[in-house]
C-alpha positions in Angstrom: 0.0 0.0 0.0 1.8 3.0 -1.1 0.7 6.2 0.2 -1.6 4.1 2.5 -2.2 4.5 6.2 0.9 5.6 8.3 2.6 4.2 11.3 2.1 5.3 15.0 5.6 6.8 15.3 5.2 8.9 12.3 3.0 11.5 13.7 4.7 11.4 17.1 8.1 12.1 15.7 6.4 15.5 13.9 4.0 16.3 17.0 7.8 16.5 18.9 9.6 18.4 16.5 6.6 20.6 16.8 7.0 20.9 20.1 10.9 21.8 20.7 10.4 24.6 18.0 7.8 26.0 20.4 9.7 25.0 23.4 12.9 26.6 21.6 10.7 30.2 20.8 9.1 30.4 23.9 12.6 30.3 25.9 14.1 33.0 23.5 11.5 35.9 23.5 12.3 38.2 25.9 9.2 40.8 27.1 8.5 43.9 25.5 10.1 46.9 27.6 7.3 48.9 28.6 6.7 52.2 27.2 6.2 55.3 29.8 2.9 56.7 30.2 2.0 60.2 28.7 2.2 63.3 30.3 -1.8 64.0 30.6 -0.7 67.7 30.7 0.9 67.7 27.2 -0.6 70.1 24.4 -1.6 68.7 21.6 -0.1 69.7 18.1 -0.9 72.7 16.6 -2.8 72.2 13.9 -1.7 72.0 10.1 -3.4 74.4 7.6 -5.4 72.3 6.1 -7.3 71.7 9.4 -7.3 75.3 10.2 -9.5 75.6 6.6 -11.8 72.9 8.1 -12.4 74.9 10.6 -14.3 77.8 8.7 -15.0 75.1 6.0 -17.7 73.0 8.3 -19.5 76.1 9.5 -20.1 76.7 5.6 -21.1 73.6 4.8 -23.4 73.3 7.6 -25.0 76.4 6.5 -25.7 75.4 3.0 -26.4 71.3 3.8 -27.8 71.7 7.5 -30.1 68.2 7.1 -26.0 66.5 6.1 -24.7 65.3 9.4 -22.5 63.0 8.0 -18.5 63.8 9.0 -17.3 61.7 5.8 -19.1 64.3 3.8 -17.4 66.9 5.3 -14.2 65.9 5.2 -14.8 64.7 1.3 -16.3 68.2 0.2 -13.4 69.7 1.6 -10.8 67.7 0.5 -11.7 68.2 -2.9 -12.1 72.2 -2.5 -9.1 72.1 -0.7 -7.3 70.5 -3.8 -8.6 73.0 -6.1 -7.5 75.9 -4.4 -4.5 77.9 -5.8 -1.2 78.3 -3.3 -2.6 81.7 -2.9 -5.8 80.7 -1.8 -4.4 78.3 0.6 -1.6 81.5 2.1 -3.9 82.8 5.0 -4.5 79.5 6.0 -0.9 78.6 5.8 -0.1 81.8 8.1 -2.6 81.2 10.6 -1.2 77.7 10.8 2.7 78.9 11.4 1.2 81.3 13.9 -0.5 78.9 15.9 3.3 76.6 15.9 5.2 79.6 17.0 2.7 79.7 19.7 2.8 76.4 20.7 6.4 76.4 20.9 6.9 79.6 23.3 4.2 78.1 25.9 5.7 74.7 25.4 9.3 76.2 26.0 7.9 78.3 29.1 5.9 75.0 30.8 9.6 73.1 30.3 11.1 76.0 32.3 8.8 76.0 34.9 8.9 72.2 35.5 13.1 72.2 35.3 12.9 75.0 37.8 10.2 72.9 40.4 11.7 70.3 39.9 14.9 71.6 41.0 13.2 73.3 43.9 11.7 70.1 44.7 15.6 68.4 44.6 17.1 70.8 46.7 14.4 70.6 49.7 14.8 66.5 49.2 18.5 67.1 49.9 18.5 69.7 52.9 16.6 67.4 54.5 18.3 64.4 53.9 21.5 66.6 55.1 20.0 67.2 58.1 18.8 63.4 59.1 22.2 62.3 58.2 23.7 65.2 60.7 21.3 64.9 63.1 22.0 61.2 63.7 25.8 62.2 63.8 25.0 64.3 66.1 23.5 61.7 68.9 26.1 59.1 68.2 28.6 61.1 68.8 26.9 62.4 71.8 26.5 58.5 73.1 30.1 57.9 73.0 30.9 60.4 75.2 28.4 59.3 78.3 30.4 55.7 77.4 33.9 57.3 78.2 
């Protein structure tokens, strides 16, 4: 019987190779490192001009299709005006956009100030006290050893 039924110890001998190759990848992968949490506080990103035309562009296009409440529809209508409007067209909303970066980036520049400079605050009290614990425990020791003497 060619091709016919199969021994026992077939099956068995692929069921274990199988099995180290697991074995083998489940020793080797190591765990993910964790990523660190985001800062809840953290602006979000100014926007880009094309947003900042959506903006004005919904307003208009709720005006004109006020029974429309889709969002794709929206974003499709404006797409393709946005596509069809000259670089000139598109210049105010390319300005309002670099405005709003520069923005961004001064109060994002100030709030990193402000946390370096707490932060430090925060260090230096952590280590006048820590100062003082330390001396203050020199401070009785030595003052044991003397009542020994």
């Amino acid at each position: 019987m060619k091709g016919g039924a199969k021994s026992k110890a077939e099956p068995n001998k692929a069921d274990n190779r199988l099995s180290v190759k697991r074995k083998a990848s489940a020793r080797t992968s190591k765990k993910p490192a964790k990523k660190a949490g985001k800062d809840p506080n953290k602006p979000k990103r100014a926007p880009s001009a094309f947003f900042v035309f959506l903006e004005g562009f919904r307003k208009e296009f709720k005006e004109k299709y006020p029974e429309n409440k889709s969002v794709a529809a929206v974003g499709k209508a404006a797409g393709e005006k946005w596509k069809s409007m000259s670089d000139a067209e598109k210049a105010p909303f390319v300005n309002k956009s670099n405005k709003r970066k520069a923005e961004l980036q001064k109060s994002v520049a100030s709030s990193e100030k402000k946390q370096e400079t707490s932060s430090n605050v925060v260090e230096e009290d952590e280590s006048d006290k820590s100062k003082s614990e330390v001396n203050d425990e020199g401070d009785e020791e030595s003052g044991e050893e003397e009542d020994d003497e």
